[in-house]
PDBQT receptor file of N, H, CA, C and O in Angstrom, charges set to zero:
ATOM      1  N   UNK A   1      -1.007 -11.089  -4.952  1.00  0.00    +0.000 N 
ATOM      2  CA  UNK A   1      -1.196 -10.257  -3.781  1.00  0.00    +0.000 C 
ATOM      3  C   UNK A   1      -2.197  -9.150  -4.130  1.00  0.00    +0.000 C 
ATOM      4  O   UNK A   1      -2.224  -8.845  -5.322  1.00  0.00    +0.000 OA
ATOM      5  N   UNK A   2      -3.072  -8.456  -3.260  1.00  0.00    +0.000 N 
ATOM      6  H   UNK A   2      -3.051  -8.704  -2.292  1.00  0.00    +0.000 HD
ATOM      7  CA  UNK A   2      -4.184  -7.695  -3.317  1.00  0.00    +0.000 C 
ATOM      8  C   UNK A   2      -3.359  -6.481  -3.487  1.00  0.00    +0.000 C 
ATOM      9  O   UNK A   2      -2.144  -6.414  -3.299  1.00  0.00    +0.000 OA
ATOM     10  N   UNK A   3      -4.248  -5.408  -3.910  1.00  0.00    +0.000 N 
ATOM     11  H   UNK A   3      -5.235  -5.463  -4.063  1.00  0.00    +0.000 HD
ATOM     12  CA  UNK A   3      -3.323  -4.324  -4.242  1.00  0.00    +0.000 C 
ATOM     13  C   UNK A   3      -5.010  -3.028  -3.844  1.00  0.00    +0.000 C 
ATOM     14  O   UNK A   3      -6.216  -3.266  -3.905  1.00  0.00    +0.000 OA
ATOM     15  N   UNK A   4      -4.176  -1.642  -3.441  1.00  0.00    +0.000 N 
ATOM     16  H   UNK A   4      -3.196  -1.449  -3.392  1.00  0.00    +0.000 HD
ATOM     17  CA  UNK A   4      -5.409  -0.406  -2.989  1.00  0.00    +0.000 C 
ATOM     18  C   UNK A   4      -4.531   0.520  -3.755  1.00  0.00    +0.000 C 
ATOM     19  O   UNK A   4      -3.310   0.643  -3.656  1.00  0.00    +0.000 OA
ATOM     20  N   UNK A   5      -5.454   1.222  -4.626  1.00  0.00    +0.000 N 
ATOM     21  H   UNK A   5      -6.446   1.122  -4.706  1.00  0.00    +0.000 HD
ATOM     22  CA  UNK A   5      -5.248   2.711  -5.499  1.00  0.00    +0.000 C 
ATOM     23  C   UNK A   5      -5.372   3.487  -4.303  1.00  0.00    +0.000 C 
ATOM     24  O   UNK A   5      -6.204   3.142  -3.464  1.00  0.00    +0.000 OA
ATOM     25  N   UNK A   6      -4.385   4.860  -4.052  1.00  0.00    +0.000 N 
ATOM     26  H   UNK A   6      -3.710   5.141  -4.734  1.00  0.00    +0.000 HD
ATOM     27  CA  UNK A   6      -4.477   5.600  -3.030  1.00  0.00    +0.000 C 
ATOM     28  C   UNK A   6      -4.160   7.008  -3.404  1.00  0.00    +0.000 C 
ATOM     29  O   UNK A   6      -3.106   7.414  -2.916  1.00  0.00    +0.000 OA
ATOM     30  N   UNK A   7      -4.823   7.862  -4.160  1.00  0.00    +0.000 N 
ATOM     31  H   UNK A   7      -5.679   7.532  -4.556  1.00  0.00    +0.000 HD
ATOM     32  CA  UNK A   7      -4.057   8.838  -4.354  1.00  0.00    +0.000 C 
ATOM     33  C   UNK A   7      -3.171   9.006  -5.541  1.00  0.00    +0.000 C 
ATOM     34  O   UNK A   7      -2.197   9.758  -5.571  1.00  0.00    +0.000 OA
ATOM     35  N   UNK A   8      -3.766   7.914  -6.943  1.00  0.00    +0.000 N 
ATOM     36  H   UNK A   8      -4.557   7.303  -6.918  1.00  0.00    +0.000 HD
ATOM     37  CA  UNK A   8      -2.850   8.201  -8.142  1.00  0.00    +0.000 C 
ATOM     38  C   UNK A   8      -2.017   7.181  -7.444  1.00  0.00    +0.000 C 
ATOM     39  O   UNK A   8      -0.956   7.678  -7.820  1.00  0.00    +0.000 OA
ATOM     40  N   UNK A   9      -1.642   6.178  -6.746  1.00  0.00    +0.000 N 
ATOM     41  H   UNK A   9      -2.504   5.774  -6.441  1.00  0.00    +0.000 HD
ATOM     42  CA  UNK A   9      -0.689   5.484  -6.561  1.00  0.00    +0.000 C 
ATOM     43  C   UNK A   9      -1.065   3.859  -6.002  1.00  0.00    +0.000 C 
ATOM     44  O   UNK A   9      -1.895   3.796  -5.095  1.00  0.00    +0.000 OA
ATOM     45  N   UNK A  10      -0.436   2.473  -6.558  1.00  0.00    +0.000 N 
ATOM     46  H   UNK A  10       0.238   2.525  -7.295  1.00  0.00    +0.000 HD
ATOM     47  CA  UNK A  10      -1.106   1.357  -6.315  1.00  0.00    +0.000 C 
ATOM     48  C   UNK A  10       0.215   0.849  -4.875  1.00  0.00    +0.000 C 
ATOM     49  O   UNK A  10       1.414   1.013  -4.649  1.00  0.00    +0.000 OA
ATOM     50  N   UNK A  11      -0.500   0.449  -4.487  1.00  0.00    +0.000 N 
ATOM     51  H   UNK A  11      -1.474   0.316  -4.670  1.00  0.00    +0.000 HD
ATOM     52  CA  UNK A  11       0.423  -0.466  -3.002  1.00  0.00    +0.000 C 
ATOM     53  C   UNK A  11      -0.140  -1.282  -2.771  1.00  0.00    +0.000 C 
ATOM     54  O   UNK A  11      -1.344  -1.313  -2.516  1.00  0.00    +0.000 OA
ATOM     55  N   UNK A  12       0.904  -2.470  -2.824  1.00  0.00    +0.000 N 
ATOM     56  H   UNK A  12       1.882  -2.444  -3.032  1.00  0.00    +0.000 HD
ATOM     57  CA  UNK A  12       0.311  -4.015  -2.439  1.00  0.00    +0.000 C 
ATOM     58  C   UNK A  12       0.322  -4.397  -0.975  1.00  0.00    +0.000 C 
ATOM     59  O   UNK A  12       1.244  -4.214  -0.180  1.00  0.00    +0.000 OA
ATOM     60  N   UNK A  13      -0.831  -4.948  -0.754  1.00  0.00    +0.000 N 
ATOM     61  H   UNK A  13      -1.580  -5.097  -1.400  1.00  0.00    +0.000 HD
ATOM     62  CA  UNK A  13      -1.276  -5.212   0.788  1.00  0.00    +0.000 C 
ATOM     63  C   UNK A  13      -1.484  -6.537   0.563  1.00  0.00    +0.000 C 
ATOM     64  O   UNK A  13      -1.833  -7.245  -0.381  1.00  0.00    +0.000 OA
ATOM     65  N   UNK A  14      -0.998  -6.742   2.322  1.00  0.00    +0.000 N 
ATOM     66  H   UNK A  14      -0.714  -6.167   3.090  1.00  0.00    +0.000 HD
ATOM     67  CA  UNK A  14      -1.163  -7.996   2.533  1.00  0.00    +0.000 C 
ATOM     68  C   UNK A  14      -2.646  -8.676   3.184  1.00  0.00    +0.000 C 
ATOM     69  O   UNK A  14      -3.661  -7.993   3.320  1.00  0.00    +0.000 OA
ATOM     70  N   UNK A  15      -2.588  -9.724   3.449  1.00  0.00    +0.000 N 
ATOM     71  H   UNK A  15      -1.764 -10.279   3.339  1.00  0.00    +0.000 HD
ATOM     72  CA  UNK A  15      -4.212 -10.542   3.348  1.00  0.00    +0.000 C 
ATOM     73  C   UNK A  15      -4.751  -9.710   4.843  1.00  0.00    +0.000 C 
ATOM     74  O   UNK A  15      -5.975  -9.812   4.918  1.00  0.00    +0.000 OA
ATOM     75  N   UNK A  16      -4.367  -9.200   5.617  1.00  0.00    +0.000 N 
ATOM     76  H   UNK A  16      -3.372  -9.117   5.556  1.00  0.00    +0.000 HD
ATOM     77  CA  UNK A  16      -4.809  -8.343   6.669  1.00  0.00    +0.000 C 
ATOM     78  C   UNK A  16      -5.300  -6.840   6.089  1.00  0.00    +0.000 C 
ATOM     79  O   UNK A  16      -6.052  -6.041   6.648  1.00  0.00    +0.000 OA
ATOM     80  N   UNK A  17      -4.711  -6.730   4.942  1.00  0.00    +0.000 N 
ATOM     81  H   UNK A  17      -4.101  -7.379   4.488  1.00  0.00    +0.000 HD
ATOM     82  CA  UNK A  17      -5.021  -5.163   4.341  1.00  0.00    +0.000 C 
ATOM     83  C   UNK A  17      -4.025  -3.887   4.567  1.00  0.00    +0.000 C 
ATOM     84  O   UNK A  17      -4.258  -2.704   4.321  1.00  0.00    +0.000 OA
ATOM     85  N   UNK A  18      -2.725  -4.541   5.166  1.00  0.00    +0.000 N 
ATOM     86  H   UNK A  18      -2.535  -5.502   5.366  1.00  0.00    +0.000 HD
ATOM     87  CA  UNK A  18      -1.526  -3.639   5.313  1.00  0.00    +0.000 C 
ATOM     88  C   UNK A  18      -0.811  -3.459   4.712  1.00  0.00    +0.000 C 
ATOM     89  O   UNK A  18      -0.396  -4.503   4.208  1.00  0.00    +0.000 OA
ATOM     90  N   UNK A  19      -0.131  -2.294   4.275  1.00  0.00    +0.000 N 
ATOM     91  H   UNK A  19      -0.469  -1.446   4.684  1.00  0.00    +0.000 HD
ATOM     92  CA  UNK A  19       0.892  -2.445   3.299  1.00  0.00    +0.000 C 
ATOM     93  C   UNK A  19       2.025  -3.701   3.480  1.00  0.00    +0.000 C 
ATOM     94  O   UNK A  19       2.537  -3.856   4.588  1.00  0.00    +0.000 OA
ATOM     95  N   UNK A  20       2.267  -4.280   2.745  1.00  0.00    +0.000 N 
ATOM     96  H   UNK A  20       1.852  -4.154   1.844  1.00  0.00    +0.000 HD
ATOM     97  CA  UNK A  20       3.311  -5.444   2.531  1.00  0.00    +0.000 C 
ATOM     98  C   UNK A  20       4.686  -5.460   3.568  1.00  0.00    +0.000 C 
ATOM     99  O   UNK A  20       5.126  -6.174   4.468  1.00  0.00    +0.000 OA
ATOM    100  N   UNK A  21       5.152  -3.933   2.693  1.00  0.00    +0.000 N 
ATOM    101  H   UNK A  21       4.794  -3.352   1.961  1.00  0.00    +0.000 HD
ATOM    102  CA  UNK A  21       6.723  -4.157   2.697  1.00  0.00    +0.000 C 
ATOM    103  C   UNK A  21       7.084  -2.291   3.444  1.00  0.00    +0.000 C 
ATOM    104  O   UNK A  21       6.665  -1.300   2.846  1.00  0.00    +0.000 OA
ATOM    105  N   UNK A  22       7.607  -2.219   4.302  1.00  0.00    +0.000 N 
ATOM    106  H   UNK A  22       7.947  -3.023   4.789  1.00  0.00    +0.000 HD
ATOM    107  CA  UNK A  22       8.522  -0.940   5.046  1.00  0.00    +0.000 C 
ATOM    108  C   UNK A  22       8.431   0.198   3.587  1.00  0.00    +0.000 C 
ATOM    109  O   UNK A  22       7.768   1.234   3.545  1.00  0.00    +0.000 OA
ATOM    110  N   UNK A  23       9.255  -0.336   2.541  1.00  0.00    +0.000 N 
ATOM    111  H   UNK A  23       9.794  -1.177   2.575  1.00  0.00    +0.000 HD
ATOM    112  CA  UNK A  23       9.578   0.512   1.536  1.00  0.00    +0.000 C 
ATOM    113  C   UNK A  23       8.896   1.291   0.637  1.00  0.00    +0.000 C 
ATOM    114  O   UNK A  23       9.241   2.175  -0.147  1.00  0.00    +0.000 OA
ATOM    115  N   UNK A  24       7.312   0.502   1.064  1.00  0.00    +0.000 N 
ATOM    116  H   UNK A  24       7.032  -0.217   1.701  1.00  0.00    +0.000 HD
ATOM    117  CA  UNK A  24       6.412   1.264   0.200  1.00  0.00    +0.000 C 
ATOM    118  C   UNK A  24       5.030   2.446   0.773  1.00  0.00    +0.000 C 
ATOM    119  O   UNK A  24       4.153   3.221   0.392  1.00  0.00    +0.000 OA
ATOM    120  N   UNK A  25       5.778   1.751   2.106  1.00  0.00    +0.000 N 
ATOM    121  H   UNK A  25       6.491   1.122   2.415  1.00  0.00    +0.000 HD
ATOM    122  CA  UNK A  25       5.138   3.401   2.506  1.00  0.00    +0.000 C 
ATOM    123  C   UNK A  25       6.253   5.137   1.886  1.00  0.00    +0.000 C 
ATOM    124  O   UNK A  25       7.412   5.391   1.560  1.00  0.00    +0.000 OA
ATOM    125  N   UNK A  26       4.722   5.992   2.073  1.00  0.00    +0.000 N 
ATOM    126  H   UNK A  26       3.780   5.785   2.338  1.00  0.00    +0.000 HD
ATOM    127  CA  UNK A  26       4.977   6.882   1.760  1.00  0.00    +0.000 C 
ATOM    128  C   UNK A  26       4.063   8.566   1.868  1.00  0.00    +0.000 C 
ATOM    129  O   UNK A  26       2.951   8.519   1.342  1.00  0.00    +0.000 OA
ATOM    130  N   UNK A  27       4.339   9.547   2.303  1.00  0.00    +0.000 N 
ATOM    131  H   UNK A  27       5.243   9.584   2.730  1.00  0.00    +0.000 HD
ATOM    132  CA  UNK A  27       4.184  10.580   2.453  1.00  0.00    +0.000 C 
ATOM    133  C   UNK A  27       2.265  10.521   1.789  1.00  0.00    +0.000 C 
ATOM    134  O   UNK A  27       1.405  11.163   2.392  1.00  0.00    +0.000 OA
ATOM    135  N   UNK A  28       2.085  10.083   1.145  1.00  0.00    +0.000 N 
ATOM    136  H   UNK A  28       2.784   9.562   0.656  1.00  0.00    +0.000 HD
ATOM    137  CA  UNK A  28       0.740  10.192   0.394  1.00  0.00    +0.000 C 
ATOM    138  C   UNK A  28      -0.158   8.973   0.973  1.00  0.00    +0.000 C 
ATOM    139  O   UNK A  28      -1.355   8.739   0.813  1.00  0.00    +0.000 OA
ATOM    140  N   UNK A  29       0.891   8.242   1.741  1.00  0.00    +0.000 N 
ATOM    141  H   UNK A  29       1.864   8.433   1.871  1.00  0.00    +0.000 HD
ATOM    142  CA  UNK A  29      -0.525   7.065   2.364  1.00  0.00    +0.000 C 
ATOM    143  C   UNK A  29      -0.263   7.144   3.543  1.00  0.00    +0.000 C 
ATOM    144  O   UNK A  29      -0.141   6.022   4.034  1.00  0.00    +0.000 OA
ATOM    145  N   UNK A  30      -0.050   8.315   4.563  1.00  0.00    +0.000 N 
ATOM    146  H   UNK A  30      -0.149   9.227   4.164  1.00  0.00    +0.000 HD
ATOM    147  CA  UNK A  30      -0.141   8.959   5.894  1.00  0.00    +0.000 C 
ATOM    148  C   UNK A  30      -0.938   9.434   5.702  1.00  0.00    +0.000 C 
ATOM    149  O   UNK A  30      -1.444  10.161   6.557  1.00  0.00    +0.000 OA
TER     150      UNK A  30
């Protein structure tokens, strides 16, 4: 799965470019 550095922090996105999963949003990728 593709993954975006955001701020000191990696989150895996899906093939559209969205975060994956509910749980990995967070205060720093608003």
């Amino acid at each position: 799965m593709a993954t975006v550095d955001h701020m000191g922090k990696t989150f895996e996105i899906d093939e559209d470019g969205f975060i994956d999963a509910f749980e990995s949003w967070c205060p720093e990728w608003v």
